[in-house]
NUDRENNU-503037 format. One line per 5 residues: number of its first residue (from 1); their letters; for each residue z, x, y negated of N, C-alpha, C. Coordinates in steps of 0.1 Angstrom, whole numbers, plus 2048, in hexadecimal, padded with zeros to 3 digits. Atoms other than C-alpha are relative to their C-alpha. Example, Ala and Ser with C-alpha at 12.3 -4.5 7.8 and 13.67 -1.06 7.14 Angstrom:
2
1 = as = 800,809,80C,84E,87B,82D,800,809,7F4 | 800,7F7,80B,847,889,80B,808,7F8,7F5
REM end
This chain:
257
1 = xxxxx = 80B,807,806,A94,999,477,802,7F1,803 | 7FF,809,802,A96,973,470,7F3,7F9,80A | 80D,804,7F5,A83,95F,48C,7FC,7F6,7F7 | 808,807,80C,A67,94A,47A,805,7F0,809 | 7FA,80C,7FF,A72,927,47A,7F2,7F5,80A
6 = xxxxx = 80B,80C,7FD,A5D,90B,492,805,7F5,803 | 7FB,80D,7FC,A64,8E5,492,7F7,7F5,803 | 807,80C,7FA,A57,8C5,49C,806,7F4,7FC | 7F7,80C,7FE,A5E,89F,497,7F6,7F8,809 | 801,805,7F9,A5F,887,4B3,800,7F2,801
11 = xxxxx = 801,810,7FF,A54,864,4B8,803,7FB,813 | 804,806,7F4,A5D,853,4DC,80E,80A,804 | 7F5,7FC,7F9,A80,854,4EC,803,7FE,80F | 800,805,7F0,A77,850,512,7FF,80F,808 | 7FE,7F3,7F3,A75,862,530,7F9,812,7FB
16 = xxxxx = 80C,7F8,804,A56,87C,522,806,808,7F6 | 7F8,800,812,A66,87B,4FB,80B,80A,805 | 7F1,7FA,802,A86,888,50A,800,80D,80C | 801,7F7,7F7,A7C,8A3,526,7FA,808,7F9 | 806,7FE,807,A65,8B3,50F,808,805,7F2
21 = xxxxx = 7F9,7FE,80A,A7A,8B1,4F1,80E,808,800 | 7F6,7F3,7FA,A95,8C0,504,7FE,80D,800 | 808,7FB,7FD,A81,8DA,511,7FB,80A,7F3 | 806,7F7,811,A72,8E2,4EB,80D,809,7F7 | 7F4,800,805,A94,8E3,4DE,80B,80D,809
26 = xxxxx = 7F8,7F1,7F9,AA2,8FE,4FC,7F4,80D,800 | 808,7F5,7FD,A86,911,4F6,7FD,804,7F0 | 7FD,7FE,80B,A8D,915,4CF,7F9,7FD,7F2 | 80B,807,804,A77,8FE,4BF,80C,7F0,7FB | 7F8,805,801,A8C,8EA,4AA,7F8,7EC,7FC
31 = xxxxx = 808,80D,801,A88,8C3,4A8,808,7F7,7F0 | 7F7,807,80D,A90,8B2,484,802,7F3,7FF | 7FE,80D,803,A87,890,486,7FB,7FB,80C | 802,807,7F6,A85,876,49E,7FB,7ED,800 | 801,80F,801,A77,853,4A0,801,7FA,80B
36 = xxxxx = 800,808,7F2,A7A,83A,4BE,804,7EF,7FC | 7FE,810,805,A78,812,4B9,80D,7FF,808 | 7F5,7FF,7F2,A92,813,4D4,80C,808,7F8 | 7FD,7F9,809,AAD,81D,4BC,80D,806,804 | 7F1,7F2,7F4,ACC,827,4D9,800,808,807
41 = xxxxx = 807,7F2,7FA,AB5,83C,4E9,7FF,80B,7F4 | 7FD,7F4,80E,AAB,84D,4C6,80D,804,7FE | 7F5,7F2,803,ACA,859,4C0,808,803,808 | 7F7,7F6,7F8,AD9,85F,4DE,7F8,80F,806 | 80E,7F7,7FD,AB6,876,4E6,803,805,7F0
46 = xxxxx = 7FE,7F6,80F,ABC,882,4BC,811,804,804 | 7F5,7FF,806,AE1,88A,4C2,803,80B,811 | 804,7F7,7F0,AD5,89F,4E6,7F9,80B,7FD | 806,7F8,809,AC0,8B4,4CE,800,801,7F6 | 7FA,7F9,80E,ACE,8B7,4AF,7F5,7FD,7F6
51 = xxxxx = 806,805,808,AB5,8A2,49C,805,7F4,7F4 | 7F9,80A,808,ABB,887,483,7F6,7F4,802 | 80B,80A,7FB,AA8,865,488,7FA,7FA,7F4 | 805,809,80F,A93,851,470,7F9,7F0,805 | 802,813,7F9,A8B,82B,46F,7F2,7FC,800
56 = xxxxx = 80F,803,804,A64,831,468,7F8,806,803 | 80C,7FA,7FC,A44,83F,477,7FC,806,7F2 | 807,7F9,80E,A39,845,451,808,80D,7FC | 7F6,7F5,806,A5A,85C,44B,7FA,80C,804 | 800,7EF,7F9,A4B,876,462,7F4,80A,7FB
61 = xxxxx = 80F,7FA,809,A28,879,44E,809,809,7F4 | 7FE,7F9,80B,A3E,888,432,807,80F,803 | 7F7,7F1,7FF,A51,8A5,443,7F9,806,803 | 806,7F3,7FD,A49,8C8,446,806,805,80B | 7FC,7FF,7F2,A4C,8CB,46B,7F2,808,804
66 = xxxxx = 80A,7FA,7FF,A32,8E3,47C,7F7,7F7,809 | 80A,808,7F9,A24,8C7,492,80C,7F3,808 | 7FB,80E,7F7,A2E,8A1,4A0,7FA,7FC,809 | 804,804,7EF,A33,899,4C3,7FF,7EE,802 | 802,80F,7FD,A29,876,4CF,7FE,800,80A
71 = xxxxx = 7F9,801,7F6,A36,870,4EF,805,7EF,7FD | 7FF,810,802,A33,846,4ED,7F6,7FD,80E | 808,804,7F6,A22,830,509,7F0,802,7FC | 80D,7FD,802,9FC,831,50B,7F9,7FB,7F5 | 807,80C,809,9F6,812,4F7,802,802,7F4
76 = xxxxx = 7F3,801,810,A0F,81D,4D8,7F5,809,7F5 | 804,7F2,808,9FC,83D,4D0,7F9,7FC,7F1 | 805,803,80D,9E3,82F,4B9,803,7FE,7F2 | 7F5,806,80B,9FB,81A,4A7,807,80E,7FD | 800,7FA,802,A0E,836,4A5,7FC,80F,7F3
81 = xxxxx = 808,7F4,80A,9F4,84F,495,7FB,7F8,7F1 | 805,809,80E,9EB,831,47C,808,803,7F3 | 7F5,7F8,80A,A09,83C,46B,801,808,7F7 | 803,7F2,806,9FA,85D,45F,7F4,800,7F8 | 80E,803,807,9E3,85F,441,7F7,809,800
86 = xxxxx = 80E,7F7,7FC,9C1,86C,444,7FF,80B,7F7 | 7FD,7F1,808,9CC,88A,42E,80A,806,806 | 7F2,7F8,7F6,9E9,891,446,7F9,80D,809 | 804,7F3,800,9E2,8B6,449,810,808,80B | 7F8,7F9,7F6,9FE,8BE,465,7FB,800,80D
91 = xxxxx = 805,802,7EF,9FB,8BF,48C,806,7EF,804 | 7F8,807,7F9,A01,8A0,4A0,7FB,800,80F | 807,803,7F5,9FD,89E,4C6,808,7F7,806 | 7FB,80D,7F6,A04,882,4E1,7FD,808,80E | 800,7FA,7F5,A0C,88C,506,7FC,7F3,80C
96 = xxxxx = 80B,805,7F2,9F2,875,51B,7FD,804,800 | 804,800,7F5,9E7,878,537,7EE,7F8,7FE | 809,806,801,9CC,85F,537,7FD,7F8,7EF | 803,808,807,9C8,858,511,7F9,80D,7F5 | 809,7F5,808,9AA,86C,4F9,80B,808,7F3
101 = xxxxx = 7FB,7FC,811,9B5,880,4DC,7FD,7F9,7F6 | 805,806,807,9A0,868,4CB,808,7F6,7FC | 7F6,80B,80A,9BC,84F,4C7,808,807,7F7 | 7F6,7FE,807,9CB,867,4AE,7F8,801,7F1 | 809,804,80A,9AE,864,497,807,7F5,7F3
106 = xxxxx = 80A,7F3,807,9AA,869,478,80C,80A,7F9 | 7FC,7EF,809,9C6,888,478,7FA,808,804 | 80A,7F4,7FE,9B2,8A6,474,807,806,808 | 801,7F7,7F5,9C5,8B9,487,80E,7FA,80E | 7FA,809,7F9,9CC,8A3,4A7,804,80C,80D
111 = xxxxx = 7FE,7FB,7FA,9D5,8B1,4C7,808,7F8,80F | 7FA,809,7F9,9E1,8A8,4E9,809,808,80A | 7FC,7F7,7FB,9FD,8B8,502,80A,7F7,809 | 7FB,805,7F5,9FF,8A9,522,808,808,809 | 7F8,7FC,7F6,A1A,8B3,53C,800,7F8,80D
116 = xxxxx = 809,80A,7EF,A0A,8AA,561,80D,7FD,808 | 7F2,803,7FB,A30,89B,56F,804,7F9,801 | 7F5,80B,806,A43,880,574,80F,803,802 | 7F3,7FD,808,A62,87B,560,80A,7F7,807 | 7F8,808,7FE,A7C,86B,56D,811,800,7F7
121 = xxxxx = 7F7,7FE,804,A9E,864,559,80A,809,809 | 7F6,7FE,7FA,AC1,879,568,7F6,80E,809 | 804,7F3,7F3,AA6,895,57B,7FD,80B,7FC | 807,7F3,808,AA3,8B7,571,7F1,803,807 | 813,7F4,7F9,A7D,8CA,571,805,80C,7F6
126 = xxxxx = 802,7F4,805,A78,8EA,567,7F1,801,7FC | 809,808,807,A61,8E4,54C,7F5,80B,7FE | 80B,7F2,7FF,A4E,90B,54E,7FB,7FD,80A | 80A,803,7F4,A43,8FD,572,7F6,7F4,7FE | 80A,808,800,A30,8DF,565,7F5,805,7FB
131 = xxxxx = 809,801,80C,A0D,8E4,55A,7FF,7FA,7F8 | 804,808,80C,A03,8DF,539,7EE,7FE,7FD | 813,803,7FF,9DD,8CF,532,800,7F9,7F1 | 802,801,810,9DB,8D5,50A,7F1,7FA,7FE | 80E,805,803,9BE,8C6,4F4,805,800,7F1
136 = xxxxx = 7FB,802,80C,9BA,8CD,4D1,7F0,800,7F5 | 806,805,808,9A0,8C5,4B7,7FB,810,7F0 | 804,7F2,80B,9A5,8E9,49C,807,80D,80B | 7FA,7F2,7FD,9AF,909,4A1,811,801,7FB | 7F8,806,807,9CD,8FE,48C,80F,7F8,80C
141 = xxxxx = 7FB,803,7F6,9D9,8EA,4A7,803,805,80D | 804,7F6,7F5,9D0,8FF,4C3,80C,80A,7FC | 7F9,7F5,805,9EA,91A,4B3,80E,7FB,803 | 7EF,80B,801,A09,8FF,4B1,801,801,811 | 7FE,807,7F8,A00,8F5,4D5,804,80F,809
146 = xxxxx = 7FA,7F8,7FE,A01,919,4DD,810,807,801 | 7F2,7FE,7FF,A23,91F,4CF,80A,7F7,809 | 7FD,80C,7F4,A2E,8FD,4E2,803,804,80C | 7FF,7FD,7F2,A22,90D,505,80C,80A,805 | 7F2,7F3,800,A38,930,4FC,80C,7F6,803
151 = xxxxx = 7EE,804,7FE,A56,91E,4F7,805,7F6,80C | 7FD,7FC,7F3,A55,90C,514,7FD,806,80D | 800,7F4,7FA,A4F,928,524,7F3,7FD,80D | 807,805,7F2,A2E,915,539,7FB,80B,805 | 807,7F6,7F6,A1F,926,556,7F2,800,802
156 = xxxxx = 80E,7FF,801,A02,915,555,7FD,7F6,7F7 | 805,806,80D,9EC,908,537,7F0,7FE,806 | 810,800,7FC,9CA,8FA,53E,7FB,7F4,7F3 | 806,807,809,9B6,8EA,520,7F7,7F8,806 | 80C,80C,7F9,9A2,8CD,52B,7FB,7F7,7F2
161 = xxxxx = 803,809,807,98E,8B6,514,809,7EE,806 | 7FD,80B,7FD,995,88F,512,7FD,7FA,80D | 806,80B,7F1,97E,885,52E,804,809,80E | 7F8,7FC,7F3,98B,8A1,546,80C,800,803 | 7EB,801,7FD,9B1,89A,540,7FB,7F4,804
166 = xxxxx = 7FB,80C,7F8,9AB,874,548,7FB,803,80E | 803,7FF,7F8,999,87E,567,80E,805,808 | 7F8,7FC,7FD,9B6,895,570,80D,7F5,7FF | 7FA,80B,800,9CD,876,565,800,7F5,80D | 801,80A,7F7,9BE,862,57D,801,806,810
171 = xxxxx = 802,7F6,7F3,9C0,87D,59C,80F,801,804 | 7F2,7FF,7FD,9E6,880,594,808,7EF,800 | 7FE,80D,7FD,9E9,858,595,801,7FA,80E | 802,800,7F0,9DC,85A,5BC,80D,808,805 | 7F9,7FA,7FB,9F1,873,5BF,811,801,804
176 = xxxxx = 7F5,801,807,A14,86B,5AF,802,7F1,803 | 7FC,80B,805,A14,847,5A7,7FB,7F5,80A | 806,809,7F9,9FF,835,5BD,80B,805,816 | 7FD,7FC,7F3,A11,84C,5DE,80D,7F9,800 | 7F4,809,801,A31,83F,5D1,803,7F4,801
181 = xxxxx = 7FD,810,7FC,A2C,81E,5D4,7FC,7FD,810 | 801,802,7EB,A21,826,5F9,80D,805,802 | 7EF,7FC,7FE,A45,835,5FB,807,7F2,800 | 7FD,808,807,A4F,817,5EF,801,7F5,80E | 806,805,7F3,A3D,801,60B,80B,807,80B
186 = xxxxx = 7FF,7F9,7F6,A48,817,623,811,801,801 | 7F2,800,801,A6C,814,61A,807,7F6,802 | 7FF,80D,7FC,A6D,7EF,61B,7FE,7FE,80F | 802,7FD,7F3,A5D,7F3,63D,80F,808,80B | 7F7,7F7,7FD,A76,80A,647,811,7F5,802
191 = xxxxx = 7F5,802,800,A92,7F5,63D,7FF,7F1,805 | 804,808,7F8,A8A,7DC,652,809,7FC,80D | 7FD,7FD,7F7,A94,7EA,66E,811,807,7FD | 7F6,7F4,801,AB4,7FF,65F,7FC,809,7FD | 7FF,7F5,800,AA7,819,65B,7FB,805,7F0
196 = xxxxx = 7FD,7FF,80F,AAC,830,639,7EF,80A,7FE | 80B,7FB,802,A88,83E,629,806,810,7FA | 7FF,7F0,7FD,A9A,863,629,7FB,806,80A | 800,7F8,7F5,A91,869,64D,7F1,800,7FF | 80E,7FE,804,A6F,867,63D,7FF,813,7F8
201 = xxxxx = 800,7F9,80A,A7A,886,62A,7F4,80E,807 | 809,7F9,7FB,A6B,8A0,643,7F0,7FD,803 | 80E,803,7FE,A4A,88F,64A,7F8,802,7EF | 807,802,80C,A42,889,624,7FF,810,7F8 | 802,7F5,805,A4A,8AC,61B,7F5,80B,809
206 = xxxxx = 80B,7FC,7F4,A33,8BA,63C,7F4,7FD,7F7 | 80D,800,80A,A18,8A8,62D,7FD,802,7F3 | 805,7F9,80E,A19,8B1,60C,7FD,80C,800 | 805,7F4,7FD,A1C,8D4,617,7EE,805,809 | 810,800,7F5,9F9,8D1,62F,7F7,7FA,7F2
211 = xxxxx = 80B,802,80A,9E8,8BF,611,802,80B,7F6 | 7FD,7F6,809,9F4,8DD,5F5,7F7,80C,805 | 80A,7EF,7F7,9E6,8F9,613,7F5,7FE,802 | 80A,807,7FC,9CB,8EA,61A,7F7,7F5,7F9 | 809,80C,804,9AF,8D0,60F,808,7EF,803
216 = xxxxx = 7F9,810,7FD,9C2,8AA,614,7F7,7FC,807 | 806,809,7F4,9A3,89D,625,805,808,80C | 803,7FA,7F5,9A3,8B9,640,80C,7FC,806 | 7F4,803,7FE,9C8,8B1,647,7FF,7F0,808 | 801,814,7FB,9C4,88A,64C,804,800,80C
221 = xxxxx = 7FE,805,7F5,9D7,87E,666,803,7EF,803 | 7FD,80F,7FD,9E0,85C,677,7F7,7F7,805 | 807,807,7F7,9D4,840,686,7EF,7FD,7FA | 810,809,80B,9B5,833,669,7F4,811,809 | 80C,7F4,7FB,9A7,85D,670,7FA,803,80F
226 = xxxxx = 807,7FF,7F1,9A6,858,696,7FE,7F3,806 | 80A,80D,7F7,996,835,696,80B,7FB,80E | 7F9,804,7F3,9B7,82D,6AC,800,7EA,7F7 | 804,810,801,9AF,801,6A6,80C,7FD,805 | 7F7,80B,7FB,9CB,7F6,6BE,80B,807,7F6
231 = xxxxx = 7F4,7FD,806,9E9,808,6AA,7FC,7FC,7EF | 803,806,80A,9D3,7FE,68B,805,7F2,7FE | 7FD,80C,7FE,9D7,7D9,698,813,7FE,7FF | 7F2,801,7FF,9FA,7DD,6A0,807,802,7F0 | 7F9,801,810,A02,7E6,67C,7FD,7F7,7F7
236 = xxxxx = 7FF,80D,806,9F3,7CC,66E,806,7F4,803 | 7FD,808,7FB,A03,7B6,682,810,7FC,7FB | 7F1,801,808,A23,7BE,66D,800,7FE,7F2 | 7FB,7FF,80D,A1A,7BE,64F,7F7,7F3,7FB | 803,80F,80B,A0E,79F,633,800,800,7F7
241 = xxxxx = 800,7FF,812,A04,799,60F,7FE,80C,7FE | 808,7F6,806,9FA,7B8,5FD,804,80F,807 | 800,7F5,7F5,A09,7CE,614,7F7,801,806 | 806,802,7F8,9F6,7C7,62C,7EE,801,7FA | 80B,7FB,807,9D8,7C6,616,7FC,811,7FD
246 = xxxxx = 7FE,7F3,800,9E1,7EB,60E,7FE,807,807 | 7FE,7FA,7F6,9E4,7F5,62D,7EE,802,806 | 80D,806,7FF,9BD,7E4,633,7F9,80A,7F7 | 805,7FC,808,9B1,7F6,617,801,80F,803 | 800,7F5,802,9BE,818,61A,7FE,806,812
251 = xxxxx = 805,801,7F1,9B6,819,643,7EB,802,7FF | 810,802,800,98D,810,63A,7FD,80F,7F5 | 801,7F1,804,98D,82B,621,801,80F,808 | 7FF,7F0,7F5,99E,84A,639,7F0,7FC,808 | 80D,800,7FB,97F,83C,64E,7F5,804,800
256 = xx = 80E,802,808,966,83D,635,800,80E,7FC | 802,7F1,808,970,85F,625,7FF,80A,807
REM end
């Protein structure tokens, strides 16, 4: 029996665009067309999936593709969906995090299909362990986004509206983006002295494991949670400029919370 055909076309050749599109593409979900302003990424990302590229946002309103992925920065999306005429009767969804379905307005059947992760170029993920936090507007959509989850085989699927995915956006911001740039700090710190931010490796994995088992506040350790002042003083005494600010800031907080 002839397996029923499902495709997609793709706007956005970046980190997201191409983990995703991979991903769709090993899970049998073929990709036809591709757009990316970025036009050496487009086809080295079209010629990794067996797509063909096109030179125009309008090109993709005309094909018979079962739904278009939009995988662009936050700000693009709009622009983007402008592209598509308000009779455009196919699927299209965008994978923010922090941005409504409402920037895909006015396609009827809009949709959204966020992946909670960050992407980095050269890293494998195993893309059935990310959750997915869909959002879709018909039933129509909701069906596409369906087939979508199958094929990459996700584990977990949680529908959230606009205003509970950006909350969730902003939870994995603390979490992800904002910790990393304490990595970051803490590395420069580090190399200071010689020494390399691996031998951080065991401590950062400890605590992540104690925050995962447990509640993060109950865990809290260090000097800010036991009101230790002199080793407080002493750290400030090293650091300057927005570090140091940082350090100020995220100290009166553990205090406070």
């Amino acid at each position: 029996m002839r397996k029923e055909s499902f495709n997609f076309a793709l706007v956005g050749s970046g980190r997201v665009a191409t983990h995703l599109a991979e991903a769709l593409v090993k899970g049998g979900v073929t990709c036809s067309e591709l757009y990316s302003p970025t036009k050496s990424h487009a086809t080295a990302l079209a010629q990794k999936i067996g797509a063909e590229t096109v030179d125009s946002i309008d090109q993709l309103a005309d094909l018979p593709v079962d739904f278009v992925l939009i995988a662009v920065k936050d700000d693009a999306i709009g622009e983007v969906a402008s592209h598509f005429p308000s009779d455009y009767n196919g699927v299209v969804l965008h994978t923010s995090g922090g941005t409504s379905i409402d920037a895909l307005t006015p396609i009827n059947n809009r949709g959204v299909l966020y992946p909670m992760q960050t992407f980095s170029e050269n890293r494998e993920l195993v893309i059935s362990e990310i959750p997915i936090f869909p959002e879709a507007n018909t039933q129509k959509c909701q069906e596409v986004i369906g087939k979508i989850t199958n094929a990459l085989c996700s584990r977990q699927v949680h529908y959230l509206s606009s205003k509970e995915r950006v909350k969730l956006h902003l939870a994995s911001v603390f979490a992800c983006n904002f910790v990393n740039h304490l990595y970051s700090i803490s590395d420069e710190v580090l190399h200071d002295i010689g020494l390399d931010f691996q031998l951080l490796g065991p401590l950062v994995k400890e605590t992540l494991n104690k925050a995962l088992s447990a509640s993060p506040k109950e865990v809290q350790t260090g000097p800010a949670i036991r009101h230790d002042y002199r080793t407080i003083d002493r750290h400030l005494a090293l650091l300057q400029g927005q570090s140091r600010e940082i350090y100020e800031v995220l100290t009166k907080s553990i205090m406070n919370h």
